[in-house]
C-alpha positions as CSV (number, residue, x, y, z in Angstrom):
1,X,0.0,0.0,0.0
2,X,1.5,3.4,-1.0
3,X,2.1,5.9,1.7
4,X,1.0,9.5,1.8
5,X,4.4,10.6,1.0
6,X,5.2,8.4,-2.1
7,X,1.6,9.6,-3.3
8,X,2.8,13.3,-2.8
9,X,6.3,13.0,-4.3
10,X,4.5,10.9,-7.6
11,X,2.3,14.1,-7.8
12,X,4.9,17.3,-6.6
13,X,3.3,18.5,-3.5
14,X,3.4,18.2,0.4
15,X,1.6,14.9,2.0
16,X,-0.2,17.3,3.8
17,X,-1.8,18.8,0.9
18,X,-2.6,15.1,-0.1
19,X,-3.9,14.0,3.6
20,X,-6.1,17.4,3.6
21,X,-7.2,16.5,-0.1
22,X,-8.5,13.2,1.0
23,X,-9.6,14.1,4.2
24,X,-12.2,17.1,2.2
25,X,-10.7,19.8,4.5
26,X,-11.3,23.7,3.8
27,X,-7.4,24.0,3.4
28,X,-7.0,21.9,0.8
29,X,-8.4,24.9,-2.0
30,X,-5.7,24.3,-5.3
31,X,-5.9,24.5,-8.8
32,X,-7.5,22.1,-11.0
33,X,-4.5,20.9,-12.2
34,X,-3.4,19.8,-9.2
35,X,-6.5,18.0,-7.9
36,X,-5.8,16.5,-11.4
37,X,-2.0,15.3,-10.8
38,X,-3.1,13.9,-7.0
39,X,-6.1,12.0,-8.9
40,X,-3.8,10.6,-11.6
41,X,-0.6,9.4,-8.9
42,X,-3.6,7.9,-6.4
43,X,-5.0,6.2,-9.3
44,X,-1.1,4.9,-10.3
45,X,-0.3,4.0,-6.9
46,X,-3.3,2.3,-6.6
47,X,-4.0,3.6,-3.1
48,X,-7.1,3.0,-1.7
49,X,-8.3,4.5,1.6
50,X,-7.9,1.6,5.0
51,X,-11.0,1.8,7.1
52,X,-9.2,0.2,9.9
53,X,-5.9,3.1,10.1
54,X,-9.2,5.9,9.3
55,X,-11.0,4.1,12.4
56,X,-7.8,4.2,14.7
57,X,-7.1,8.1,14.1
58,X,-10.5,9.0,14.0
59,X,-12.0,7.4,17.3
60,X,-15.1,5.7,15.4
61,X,-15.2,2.7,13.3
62,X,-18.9,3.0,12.2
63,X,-19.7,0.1,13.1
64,X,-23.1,-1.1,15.3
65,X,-22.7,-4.1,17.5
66,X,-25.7,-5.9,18.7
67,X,-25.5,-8.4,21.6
68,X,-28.4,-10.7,22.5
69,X,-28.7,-13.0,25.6
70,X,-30.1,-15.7,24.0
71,X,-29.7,-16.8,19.8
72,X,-32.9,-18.6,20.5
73,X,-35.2,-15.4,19.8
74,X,-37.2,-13.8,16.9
75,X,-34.8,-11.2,15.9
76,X,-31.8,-13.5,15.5
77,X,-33.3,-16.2,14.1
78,X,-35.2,-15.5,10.4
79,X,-35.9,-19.1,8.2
């Protein structure tokens, strides 16, 4: 998996710009050009966003647990 860095090097700017591209932050305002040459090295890196390393630094995985007492009821059980 390609790392912020390599992604920013491939396209000529900081991995900050990069992380605040991806990330849909206010700061990351550029030129279309540039959104263009971070699309195309994240496209040829192949990178793809980790839900697990997003969930760790962002404190919520999204995810809904459910705990029954007993797998012998309605809910749980569906034919």
């Amino acid at each position: 998996m390609p790392t912020l860095k390599e992604i920013a090097q491939k396209a000529g700017v900081s991995a900050a710009l990069i992380s605040a591209y991806l990330n849909g932050r206010s700061s990351a305002r550029m030129h279309a050009d540039t959104k263009k040459r971070i699309d195309a090295a994240l496209r040829e890196t192949g990178y793809k966003p980790n839900p697990m390393a997003r969930a760790l630094r962002t404190g919520s995985s999204g995810v809904i647990g459910y705990l029954a007492s007993s797998l012998q009821n309605e809910v749980s059980q569906r034919e």
